[in-house]
C-alpha positions in Angstrom: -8.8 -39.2 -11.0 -9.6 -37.3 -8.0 -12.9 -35.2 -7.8 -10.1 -32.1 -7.2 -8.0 -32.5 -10.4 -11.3 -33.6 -12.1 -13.0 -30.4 -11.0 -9.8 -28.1 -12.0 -9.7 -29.9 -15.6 -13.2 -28.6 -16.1 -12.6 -25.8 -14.7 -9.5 -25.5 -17.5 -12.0 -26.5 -20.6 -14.6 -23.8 -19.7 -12.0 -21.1 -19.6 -11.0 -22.0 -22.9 -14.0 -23.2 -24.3 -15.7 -19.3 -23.1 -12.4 -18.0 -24.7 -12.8 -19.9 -27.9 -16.9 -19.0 -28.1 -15.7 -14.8 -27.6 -12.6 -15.1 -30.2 -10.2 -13.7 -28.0 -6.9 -12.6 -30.0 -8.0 -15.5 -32.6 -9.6 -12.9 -34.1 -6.7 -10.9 -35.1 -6.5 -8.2 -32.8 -3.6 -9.4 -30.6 -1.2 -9.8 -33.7 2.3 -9.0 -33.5 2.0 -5.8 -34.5 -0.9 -5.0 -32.1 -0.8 -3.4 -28.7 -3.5 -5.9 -27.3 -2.7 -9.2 -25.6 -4.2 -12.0 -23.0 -3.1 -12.1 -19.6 -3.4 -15.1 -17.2 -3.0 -14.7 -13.5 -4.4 -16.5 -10.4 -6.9 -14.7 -8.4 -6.5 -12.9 -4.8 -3.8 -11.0 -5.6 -5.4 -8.1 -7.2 -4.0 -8.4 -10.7 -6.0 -5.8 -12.3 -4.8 -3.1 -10.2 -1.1 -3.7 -12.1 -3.1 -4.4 -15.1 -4.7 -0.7 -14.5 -1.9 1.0 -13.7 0.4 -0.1 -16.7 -2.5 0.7 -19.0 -2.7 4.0 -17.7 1.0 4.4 -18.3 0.2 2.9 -21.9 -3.5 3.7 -23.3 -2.4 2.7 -26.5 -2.3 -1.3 -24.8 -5.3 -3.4 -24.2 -4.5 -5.9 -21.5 -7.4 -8.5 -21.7 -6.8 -10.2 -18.1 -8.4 -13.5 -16.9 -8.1 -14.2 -13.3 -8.4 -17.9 -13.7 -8.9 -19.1 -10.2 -6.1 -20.6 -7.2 -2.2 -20.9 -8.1 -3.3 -24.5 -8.9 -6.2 -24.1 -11.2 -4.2 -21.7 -12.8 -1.6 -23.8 -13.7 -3.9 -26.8 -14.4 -5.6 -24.4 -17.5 -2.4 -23.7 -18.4 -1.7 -27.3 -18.5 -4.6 -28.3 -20.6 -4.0 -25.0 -23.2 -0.4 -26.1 -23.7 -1.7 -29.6 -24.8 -3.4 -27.9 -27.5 -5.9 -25.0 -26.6 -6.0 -21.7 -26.9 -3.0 -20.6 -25.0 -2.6 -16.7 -23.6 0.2 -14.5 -24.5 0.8 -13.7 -21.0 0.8 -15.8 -17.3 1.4 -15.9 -14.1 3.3 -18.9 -12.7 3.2 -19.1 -8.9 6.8 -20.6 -7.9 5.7 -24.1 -6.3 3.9 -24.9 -9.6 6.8 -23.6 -12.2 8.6 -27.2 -11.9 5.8 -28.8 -13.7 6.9 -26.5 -16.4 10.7 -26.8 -16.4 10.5 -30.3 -17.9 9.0 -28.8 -21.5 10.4 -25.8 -21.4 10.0 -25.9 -25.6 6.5 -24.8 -24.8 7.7 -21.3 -23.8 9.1 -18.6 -25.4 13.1 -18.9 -24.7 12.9 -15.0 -23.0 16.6 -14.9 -24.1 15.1 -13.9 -27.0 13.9 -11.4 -26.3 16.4 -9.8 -24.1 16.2 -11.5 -21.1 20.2 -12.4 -21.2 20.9 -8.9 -20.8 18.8 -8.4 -17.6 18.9 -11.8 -16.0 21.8 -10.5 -13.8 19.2 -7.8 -11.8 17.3 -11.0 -10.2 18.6 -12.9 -7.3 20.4 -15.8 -8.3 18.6 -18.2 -6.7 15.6 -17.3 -7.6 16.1 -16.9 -11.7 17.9 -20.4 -11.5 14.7 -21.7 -10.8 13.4 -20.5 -14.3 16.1 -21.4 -16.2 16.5 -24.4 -17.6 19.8 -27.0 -18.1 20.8 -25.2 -21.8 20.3 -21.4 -20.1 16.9 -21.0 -21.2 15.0 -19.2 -19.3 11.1 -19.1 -19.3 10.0 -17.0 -16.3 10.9 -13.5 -15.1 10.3 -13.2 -11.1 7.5 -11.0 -10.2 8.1 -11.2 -6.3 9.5 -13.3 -3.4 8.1 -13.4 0.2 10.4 -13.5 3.1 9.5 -14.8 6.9 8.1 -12.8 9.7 5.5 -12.8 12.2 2.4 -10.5 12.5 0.9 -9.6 16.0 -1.2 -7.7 18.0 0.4 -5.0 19.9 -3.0 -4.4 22.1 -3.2 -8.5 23.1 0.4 -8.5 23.8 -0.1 -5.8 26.3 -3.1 -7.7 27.9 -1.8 -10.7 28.4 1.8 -9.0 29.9 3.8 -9.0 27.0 6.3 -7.0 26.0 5.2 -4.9 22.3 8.3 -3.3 21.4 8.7 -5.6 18.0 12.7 -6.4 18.5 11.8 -7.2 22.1 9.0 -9.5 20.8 11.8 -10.9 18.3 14.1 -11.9 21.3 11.1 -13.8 22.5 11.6 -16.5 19.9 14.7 -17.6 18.4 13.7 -20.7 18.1 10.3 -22.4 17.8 10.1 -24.1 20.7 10.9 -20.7 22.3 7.6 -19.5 19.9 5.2 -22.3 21.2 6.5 -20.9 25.3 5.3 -17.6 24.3 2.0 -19.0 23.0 1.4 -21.2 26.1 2.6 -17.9 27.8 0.1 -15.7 26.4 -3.0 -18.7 26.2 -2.3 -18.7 30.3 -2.6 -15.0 30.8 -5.5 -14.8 28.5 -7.7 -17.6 28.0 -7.3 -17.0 24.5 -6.0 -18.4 21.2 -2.0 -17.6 20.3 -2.2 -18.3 16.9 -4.1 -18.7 14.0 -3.5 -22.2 12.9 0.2 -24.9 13.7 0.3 -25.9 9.6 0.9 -22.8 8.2 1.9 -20.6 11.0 4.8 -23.1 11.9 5.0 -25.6 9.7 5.3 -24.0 6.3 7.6 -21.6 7.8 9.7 -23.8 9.1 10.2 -26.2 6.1 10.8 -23.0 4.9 13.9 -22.5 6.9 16.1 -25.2 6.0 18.8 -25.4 2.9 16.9 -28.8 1.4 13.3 -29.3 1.4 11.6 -32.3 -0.7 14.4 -32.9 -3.2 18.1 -33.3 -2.3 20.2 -30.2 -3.7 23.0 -32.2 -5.4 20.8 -35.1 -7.5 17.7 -33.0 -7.0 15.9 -36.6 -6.3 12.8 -36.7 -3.7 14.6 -36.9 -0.8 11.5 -35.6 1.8 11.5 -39.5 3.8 15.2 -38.7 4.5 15.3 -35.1 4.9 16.1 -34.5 8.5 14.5 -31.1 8.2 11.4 -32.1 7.2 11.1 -34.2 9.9 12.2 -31.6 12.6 9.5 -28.8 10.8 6.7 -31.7 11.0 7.3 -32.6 14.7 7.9 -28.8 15.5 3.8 -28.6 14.4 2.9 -31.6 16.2 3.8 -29.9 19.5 2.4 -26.6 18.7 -0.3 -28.5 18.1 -0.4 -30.5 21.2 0.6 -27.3 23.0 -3.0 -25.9 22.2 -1.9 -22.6 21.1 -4.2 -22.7 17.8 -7.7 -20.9 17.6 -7.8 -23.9 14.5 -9.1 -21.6 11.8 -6.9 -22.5 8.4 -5.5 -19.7 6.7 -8.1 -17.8 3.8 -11.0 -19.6 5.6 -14.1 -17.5 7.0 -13.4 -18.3 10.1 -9.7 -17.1 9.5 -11.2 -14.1 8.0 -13.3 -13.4 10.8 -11.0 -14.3 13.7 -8.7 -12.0 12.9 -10.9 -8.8 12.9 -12.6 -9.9 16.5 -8.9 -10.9 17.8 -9.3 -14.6 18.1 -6.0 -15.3 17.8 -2.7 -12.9 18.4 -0.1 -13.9 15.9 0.1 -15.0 12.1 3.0 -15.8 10.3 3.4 -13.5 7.4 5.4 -13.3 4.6 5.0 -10.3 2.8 2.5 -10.3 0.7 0.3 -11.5 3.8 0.4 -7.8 4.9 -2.4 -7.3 2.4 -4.5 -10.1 3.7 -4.4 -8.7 7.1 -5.1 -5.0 6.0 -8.0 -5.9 3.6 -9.4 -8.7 6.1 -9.2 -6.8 9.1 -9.5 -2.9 8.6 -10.8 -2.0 11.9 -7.0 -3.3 13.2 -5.1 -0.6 11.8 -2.2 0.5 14.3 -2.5 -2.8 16.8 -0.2 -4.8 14.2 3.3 -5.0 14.3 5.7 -7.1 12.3 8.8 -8.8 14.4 11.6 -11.3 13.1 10.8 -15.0 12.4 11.7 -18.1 15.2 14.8 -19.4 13.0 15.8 -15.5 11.6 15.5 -15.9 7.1 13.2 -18.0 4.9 11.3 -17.2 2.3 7.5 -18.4 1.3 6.0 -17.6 -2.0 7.3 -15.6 -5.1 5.6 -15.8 -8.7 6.7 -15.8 -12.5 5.8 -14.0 -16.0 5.9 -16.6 -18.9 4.8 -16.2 -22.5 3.6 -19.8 -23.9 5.2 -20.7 -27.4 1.8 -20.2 -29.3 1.2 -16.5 -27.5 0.4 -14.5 -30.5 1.8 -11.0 -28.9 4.8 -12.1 -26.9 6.5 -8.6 -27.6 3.3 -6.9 -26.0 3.5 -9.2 -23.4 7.2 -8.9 -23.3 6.6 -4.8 -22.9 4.8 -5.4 -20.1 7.1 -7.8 -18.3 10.4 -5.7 -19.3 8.4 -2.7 -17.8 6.9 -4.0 -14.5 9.8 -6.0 -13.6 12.7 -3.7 -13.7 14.1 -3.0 -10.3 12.2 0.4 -10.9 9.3 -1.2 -11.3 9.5 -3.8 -8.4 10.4 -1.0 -6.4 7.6 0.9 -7.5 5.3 -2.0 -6.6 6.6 -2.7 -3.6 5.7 0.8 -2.4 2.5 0.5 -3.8 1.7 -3.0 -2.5 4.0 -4.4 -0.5 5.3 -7.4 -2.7 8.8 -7.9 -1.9 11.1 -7.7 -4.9 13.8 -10.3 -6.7 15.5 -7.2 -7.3 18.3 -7.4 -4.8 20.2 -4.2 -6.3 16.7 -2.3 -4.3 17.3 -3.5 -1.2 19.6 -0.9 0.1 17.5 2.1 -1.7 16.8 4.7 0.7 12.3 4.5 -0.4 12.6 0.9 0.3 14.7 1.1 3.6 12.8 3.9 5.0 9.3 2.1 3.7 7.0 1.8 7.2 3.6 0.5 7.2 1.1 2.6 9.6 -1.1 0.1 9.7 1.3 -2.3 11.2 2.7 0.6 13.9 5.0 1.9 11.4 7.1 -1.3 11.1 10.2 -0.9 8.6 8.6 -4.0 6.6 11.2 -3.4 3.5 13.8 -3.9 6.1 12.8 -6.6 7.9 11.6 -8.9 5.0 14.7 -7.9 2.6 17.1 -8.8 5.9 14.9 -12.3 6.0 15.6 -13.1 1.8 18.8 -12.2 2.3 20.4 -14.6 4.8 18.2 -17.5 3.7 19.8 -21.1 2.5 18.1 -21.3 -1.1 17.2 -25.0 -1.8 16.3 -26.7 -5.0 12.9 -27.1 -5.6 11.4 -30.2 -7.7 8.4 -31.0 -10.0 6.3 -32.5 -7.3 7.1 -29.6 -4.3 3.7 -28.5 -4.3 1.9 -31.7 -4.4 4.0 -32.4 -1.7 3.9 -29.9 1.0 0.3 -29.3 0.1 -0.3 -33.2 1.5 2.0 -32.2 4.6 -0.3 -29.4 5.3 -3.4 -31.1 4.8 -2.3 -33.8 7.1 -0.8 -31.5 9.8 -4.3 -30.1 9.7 -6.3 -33.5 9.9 -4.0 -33.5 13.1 -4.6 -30.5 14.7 -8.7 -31.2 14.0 -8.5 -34.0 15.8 -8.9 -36.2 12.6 -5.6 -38.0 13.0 -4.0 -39.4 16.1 -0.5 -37.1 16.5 1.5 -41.0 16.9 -0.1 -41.8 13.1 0.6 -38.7 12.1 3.9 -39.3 10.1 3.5 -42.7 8.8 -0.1 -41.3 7.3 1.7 -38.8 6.1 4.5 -40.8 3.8 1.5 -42.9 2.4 -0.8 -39.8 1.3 2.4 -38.3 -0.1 3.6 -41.5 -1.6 0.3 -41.9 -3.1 -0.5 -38.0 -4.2 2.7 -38.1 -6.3 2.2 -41.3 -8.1 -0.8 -39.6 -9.3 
């Protein structure tokens, strides 16, 4: 067992173990005819704002949220609770780890049900197909999608002679190689970093990009040593990478953190819920943002889902609050709020969400841009294992651009650590 799954397993049995030791709803309160229930959700999202608001809307409900930790550790105590803890009545699924689910779907709550038959229809088809299972249930209700664009800095532009206008900075890159020109570009004229880092700035947009990813769409078997596109997005990275455009800092890091305040680096890829991580990382960059189109034009990265495990002892309180907050109003709403992008297509042409600009990112029309991006994307199937996966591309990719891993090594190392992180 590695010390990573073996640290997320304890991580698991103390959440349930603290949960067990305080009674949670094992003590009654969260009955079916109560208006209290647990929530799950991963952390760095800012949950408890929606938790807040909703309960404000409702002060009859008592919401008892548990930010349980990353997407993964999330879904690893979910894991263990499903085997026989105490599960929630409510949780939040990021879309990567929803596959593991799909193959015991008898440990949800069929959302059918409930109602979920009669409002499936308001979710984009691709993305609902990915919670429903071979007999039409369907266990997840999408809280968000991402879309593809690129964040930069209007004042380094200018320095280093480029133009700012954001759809001039979107002819600048059609393609990818065209993106790494303008980096070299701008490193030249500068001195400085382009971007933040080549794994997630170019790779995991680009794998993005493409209408298969890891599994093949018809058989839905692994098909990532075959995939022609997964090939083309690695060796995209690996001449970003040798193109020295990178300040190196990985994405969430301190360094990240701290580089994009002081202007170490120019651009980050962003889908739209990175808007937040720029605005709360960098505040003293308000107005030198913009947002421009993505090299390749649509792609999407990231997206979530509400589930109620087959043991939840509230599931119409939980229920409620999913039927509620995931309307199109209420992704609309959100979006407006926050920024999350909704899985609401019937929005998308709503004059609040078209005329939606962001000041700090120079007035950008970001419900525009990023519903354009979702909208003429290739959907692909994704499998149990996508996660594990593209998590040991990325981690590779950045062993590479550390200087940990020779670039000529870099793909054959990569089919062994994947080969080897998916037979467990």
């Amino acid at each position: 067992m590695s010390r990573r799954i073996a640290a997320t397993l304890v991580l698991a049995a103390a959440l349930l173990f603290s949960q067990a030791c305080s009674g949670g709803s094992d003590d009654g309160s969260a009955s079916s005819g109560s208006n209290t229930f647990e929530f799950w959700s991963f952390t760095g999202i800012n949950q408890k704002s929606d938790v807040d608001r909703y309960t404000k809307a409702h002060p009859e409900t008592n919401i008892k949220l548990t930010e349980v930790g990353s997407t993964s550790e999330t879904a690893q105590a979910l894991t263990a609770a499903l085997a026989g803890g105490k599960v929630p009545d409510l949780v939040l699924i990021q879309g990567d780890d929803l596959p593991k689910f799909m193959s015991s779907v008898d440990n949800f709550v069929d959302l059918n049900t409930l109602g979920a038959d009669k409002m499936k229809g308001d979710y984009l088809d691709w993305v609902i197909s990915q919670s429903t299972a071979k007999d039409g249930k369907i266990i997840g209700i999408p809280t968000d999608v991402g879309g593809l664009a690129v964040a930069y800095r209007t004042d380094l532009f200018k320095a280093a002679g480029l133009p700012t206008d954001r759809d001039e900075v979107s002819k600048l890159w059609p393609t990818w190689d065209a993106f790494i020109g303008v980096g070299q570009r701008y490193v030249q004229a500068t001195g400085k970093a382009f971007l933040d880092n080549a794994p997630t700035s170019v790779y995991f947009q680009a794998i993005n990009q493409g209408n298969e990813r890891y599994y093949n769409n018809a058989d839905h078997k692994v098909s990532y040593k075959t995939n022609p596109q997964v090939k083309t997005a690695f060796d995209v990275t690996l001449k970003a990478i040798a193109a020295n455009i990178s300040a190196k800092q990985g994405s969430f890091s301190s360094g990240w953190t701290a580089g994009m305040g002081k202007g170490d680096f120019a651009v980050v890829s962003a889908p739209s819920w990175m808007l937040g991580s720029i605005r709360t990382n960098a505040p003293g960059t308000a107005g030198k943002w913009d947002v421009a189109a993505i090299p390749g034009d649509a792609g999407n990265w990231g997206g979530s889902f509400l589930a109620i495990p087959k043991r939840a002892k509230n599931p119409k309180a939980a229920w409620k609050y999913i039927t509620e907050t995931q309307s199109p109003a209420g992704q609309l709403d959100h979006f407006l709020l926050t920024g999350a992008l909704p899985t609401t297509p019937s929005v998308y042409a709503d004059p609040k969400l078209v005329a939606q600009t962001d000041p700090f990112f120079s007035g950008a029309p970001i419900g525009k841009i990023y519903t354009d991006s979702v909208t003429r994307l290739k959907p692909f199937y994704i499998g149990p294992e996508d996660g594990t996966i593209g998590t040991e591309f990325l981690n590779l990719l950045t062993s590479v651009e550390q200087g940990k891993v020779p670039p000529d090594k870099a793909w054959s190392t990569a089919m062994t650590n994947v080969e080897n992180a998916i037979r467990g």
